[in-house]
N, C-alpha and C positions, 0 to 999 in steps of 0.2 A: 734546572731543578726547581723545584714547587718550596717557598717559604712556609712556615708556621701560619706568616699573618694569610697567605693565600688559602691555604688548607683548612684555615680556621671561619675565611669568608664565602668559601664554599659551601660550608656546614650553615653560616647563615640564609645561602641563597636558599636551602634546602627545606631548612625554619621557617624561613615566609612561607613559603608555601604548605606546610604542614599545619602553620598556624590559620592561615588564609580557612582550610581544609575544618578545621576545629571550629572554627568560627562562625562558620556555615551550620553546624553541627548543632551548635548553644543556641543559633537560629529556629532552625526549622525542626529538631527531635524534641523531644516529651518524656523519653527513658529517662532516668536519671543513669542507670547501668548504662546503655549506648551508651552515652556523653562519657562517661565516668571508662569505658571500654577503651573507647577511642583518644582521650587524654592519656592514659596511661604510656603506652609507648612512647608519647613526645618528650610525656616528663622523665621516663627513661633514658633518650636520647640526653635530652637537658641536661640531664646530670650528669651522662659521661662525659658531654662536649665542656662542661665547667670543669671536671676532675680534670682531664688533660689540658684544658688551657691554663688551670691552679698550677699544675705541674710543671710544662712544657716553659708557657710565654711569663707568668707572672713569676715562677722561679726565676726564671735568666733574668728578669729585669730587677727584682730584687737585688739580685746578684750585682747589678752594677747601677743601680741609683741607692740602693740601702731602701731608709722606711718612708720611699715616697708613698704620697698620698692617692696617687692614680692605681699601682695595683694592689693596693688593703682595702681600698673603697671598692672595685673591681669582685674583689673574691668576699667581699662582706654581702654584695649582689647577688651575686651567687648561691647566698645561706638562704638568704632572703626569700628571692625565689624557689629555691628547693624545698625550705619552710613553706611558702604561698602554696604554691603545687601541694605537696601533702595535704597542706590543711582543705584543699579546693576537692582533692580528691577522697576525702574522706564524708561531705558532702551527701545526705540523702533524701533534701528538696530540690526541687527543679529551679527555681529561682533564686536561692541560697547558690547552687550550682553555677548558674548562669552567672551572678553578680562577683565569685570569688574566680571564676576561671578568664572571664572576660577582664579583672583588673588584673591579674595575674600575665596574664597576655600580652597586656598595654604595657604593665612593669617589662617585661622582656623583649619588647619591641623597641623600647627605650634605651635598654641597655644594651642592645644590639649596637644602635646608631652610636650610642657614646664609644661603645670599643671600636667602629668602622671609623668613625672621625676625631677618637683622642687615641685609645688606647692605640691600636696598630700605628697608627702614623706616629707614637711616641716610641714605638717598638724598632721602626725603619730608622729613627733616627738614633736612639741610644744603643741599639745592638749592631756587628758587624756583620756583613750581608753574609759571611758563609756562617753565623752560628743562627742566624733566620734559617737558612736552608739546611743544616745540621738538625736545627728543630725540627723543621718541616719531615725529614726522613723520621727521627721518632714520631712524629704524628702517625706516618703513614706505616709504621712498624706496629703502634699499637693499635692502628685501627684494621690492620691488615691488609693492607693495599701495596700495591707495586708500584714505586717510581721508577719510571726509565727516561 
């Protein structure tokens, strides 16, 4: 069966590339709508993928570290960028556009790597492997997918 941290680093492989896609986008268009069109969905995405990992990974760890510091800092990230994103998408110069989505971007590429190299490997270590995979099946309940 598929863990939370696995479910959760699929969703990142999914984001590179999405953002890869964006990036290209702040590049080579000149709409401020294109840009502002095609953002839209990701920072959708972003926000659900942070609501169910707020829920799912950072509740259960709470749950058995209390008020560490790895997932308050974690979901304070979160605000941050869902804050960035809005404020980027709200946005109606092209290079205002280009400067808040592209930092926005870098902020989320960053906090990708911290939860691949702290958070989840703190998550393998402080939770037990079937409430990883207990997680992982709500992941895949709320996202509506089938494990077998």
């Amino acid at each position: 069966m598929m863990t939370i941290c696995q479910a959760l680093l699929g969703e990142h492989a999914v984001f590179y590339r999405q953002f890869d896609f964006l990036e290209q986008r702040l590049r080579d268009e000149t709409d401020v709508k294109s840009i502002v069109d095609a953002a839209r969905p990701i920072a959708e995405a972003l926000i659900s993928h942070a609501e169910i990992e707020n829920e799912l990974l950072l509740g259960a760890l709470e749950g058995v570290l209390g008020a560490n510091s790895l997932p308050a800092s974690v979901k304070q990230e979160h605000e941050d960028i869902d804050l960035g994103l809005a404020d980027a998408l709200k946005c109606t110069e092209l290079e205002e556009l280009r400067e808040k989505l592209s930092y926005v971007l870098g902020v989320v590429r960053g906090h990708f790597i911290m939860e691949e190299e702290a958070l989840f490997v703190m998550s393998r270590e402080a939770l037990p492997p079937e409430k990883l995979v207990a997680l992982g099946e709500q992941w895949a309940q709320m996202r509506g997918v089938t494990l077998r």
